[in-house]
N, C-alpha and C positions, 0 to 999 in steps of 0.2 A: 504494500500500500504506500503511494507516495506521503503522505502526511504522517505517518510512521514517526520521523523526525521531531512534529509538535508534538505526538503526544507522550514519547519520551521525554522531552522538554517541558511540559508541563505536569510530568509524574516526577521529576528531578526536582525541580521548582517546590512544589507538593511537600514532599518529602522534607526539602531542605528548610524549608519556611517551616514547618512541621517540628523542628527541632527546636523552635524557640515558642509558636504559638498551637494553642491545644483546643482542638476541636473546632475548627473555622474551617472545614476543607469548600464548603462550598462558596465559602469569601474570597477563598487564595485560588478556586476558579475562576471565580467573575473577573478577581486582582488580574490573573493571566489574559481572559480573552480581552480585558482592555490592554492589556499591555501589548497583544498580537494585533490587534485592530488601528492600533494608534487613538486609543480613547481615554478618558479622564475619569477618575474614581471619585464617589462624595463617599466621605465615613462619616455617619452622624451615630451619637448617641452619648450618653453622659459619660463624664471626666471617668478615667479610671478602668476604662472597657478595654483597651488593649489598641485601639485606633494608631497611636503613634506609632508603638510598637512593632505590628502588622505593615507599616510602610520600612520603617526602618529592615523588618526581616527581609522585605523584600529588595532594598535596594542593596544590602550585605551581600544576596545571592546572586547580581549581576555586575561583573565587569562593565559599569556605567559610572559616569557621573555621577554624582549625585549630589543635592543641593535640599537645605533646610531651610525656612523659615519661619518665626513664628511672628503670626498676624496678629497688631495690638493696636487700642485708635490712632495711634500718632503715627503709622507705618505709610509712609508716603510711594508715591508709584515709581517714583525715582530710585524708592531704594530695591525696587524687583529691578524695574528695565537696565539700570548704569543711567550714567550722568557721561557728560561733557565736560572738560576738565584740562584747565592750560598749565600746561608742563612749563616752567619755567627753566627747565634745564636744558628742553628742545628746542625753545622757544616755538610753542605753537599749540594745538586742540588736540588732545588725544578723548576716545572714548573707556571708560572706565567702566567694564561690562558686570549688569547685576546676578544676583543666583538665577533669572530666569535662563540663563544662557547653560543651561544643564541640560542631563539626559531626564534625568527624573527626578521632581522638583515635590518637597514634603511642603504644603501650604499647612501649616497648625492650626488649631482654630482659627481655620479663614473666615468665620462671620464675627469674630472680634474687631474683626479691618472697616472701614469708614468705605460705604457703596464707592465712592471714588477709588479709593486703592483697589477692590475688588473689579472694577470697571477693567484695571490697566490691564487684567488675564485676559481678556476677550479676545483680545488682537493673537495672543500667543496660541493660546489653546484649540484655536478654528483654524487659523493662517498658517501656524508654525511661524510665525515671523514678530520681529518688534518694531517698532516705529520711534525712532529717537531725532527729535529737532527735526524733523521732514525726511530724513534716511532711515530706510530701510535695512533689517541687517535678520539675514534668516538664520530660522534654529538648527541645531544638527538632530539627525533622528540616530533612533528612537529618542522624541521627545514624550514623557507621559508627566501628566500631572496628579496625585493622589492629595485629596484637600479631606483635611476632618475640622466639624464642625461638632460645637454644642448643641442640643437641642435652643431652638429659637427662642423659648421662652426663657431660656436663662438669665441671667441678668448680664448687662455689657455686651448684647450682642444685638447683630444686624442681619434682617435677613435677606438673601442672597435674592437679587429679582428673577423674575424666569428667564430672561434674555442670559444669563449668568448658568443657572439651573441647567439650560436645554443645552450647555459646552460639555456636562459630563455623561457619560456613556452611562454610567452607573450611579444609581445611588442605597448605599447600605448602609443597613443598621446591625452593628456588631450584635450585640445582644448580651446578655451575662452568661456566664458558663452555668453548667449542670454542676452537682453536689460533687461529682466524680470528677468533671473535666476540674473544678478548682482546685482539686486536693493535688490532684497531677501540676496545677502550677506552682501551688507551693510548695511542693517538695523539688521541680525544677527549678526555682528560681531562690533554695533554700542555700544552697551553698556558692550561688555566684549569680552572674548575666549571663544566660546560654545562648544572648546575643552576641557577647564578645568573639568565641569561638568561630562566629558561622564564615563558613568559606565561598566565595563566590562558585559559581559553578554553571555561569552561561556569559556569553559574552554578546556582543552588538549583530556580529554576525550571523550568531545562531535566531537572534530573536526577526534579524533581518530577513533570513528564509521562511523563517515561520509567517512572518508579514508579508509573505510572494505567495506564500502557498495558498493562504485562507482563501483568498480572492474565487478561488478554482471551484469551491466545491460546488457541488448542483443544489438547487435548489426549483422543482419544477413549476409551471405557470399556476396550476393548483395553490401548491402551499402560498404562491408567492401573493395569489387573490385571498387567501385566507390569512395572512401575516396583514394585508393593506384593508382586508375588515374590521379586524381589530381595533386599526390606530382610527379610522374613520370616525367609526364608531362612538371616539373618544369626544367626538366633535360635535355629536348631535345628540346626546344626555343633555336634561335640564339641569343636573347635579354638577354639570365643568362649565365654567366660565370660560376658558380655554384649554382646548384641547391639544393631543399631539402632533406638532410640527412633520414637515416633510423631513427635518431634519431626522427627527426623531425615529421617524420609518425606515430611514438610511441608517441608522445607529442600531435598531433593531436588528436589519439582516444581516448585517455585520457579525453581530452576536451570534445569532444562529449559527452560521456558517460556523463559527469558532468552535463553537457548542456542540454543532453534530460531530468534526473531527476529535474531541473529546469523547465522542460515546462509540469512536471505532467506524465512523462512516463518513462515506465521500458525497452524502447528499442529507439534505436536510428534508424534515418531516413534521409535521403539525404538534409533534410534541414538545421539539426543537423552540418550537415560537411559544410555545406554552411556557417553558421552564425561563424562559428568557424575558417573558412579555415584561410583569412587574419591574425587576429591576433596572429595564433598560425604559420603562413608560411611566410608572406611577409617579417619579420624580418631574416629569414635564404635566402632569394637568394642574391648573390654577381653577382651585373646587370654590364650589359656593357658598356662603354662608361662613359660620367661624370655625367649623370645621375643618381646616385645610391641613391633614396631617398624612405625614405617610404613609401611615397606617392605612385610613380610608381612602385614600388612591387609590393603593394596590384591592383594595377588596372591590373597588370601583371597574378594576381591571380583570380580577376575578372573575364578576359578575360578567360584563363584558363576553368574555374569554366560554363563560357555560351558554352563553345567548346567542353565541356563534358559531354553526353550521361548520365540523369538523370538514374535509375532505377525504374524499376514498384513498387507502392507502395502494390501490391501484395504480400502479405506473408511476408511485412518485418517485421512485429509485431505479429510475431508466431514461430521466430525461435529462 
């Protein structure tokens, strides 16, 4: 099977992120298919959940860049993009490039940062590019961006508009561990950081193949009317103010495609879009009423998802 290569790669990946964080394997999926797609992760959930962590394992485990930052109100745009800056020794302008000029960039509590700071990601996260004093100056790939957020109620924070919201591929909420999975942390994390240890063990290239291959998989006209029901669908509920983006529909089948060579196949299938729908959708509806949580999104999506006319599994792994 040609894709062979990702899913080793992603069982490597797995594994090695595995050694520091316990019980998440379906996070350090979704982690992986944005990072093969070229897409942006949200982590929300309260202080303490593992969010930082879970980014940090993962950028340990790639021969990448990598770049921190923690978003606070006074964090100005200048201090992601770089500044402009005269060298008195050269006599003249040099550019002094910010952390966004990485492979993979940890935003921290990105809704602590002031909508304007948050605004300056836009250009990077869509484009791959930055815009500094009227020059353009592109990113190198793989660029990913992994941002964790407090939940919005908390205090000192801002929340993220959906023009913001609709740049990431994903949006997830860690969760707390089971009685079992915590006992397992504290006795890993009793006698050191089992982050220190962790060894890279993929590099730019590998993730680069993995980023040629996705593209390939099939996906038949069928499923493809049933993935674009879905998001329609989002658009004519009285319960969404607004619904999902064409962007959003593109970010979708991306997912899938990753999703299917993850379960051993070279064409995607209606379940494919099932497993994927929520976390690549519930984050782009803007619901009504004070309700607007993500919780009821995704049950919004749910719903959705049972009210929608499966396809015959006929022919779909032949075109």
């Amino acid at each position: 099977m040609p894709y062979q290569s990702v899913t080793e790669l992603a069982k490597s990946l797995k594994a090695n992120i595995g050694r520091v964080i316990v019980g998440k394997e379906r996070v350090i999926d979704l982690l992986f298919i944005a990072l093969v797609t070229s897409g942006h992760v949200l982590l929300e959930d309260v202080p303490g959940t593992g969010k930082t962590m879970l980014a940090k394992s993962l950028a340990k485990s790639l021969k990448l860049q990598f770049r921190r930052v923690q978003f606070t109100p006074d964090l100005l745009p200048s201090d992601l993009t770089g500044i402009q800056f005269y060298n008195q020794k050269e006599g003249g302008f040099e550019f002094r490039p910010g952390p966004l000029f990485t492979n993979l960039l940890l935003a921290d509590e990105i809704n602590r940062a002031t909508p304007r700071t948050q605004a300056s990601l836009l250009e990077c996260m869509e484009e791959r590019q930055i815009s500094v004093e009227g020059e353009t100056k592109r990113l190198d790939k793989p660029f990913m961006v992994i941002a964790t957020q407090n939940p919005v109620d908390h205090q000192g924070t801002f929340p993220l508009p959906e023009a913001q919201l609709d740049r990431f591929l994903f949006k997830i909420e860690m969760g707390y561990p089971t009685t079992e999975e915590a006992v397992q942390i504290l006795k890993r994390f009793k006698e050191g950081d089992p982050l220190e240890p962790l060894q890279s063990i993929a590099d730019a290239e590998q993730i680069a193949e993995a980023q040629r291959l996705y593209s390939s998989v099939r996906i038949s006209d069928d499923v493809l009317h049933y993935l674009l029901q879905i998001v329609e669908k989002t658009r004519a509920r009285e319960d969404v103010l607004i619904g999902v983006s064409p962007r959003g529909s593109q970010a979708l089948l991306r997912a899938v495609q990753v999703y299917a060579i993850l379960q051993g196949r070279d064409y995607v299938t209606p379940d494919d879009v099932k497993a994927m729908a929520a976390p690549a959708l519930a984050h782009r509806l803007a619901l009504r009423g004070v309700q607007r949580t993500q919780r009821n999104a995704e049950h919004i999506i749910a719903d959705i998802i049972r009210q929608t006319a499966v396809p015959a599994e006929t022919g779909i792994s032949s075109r």
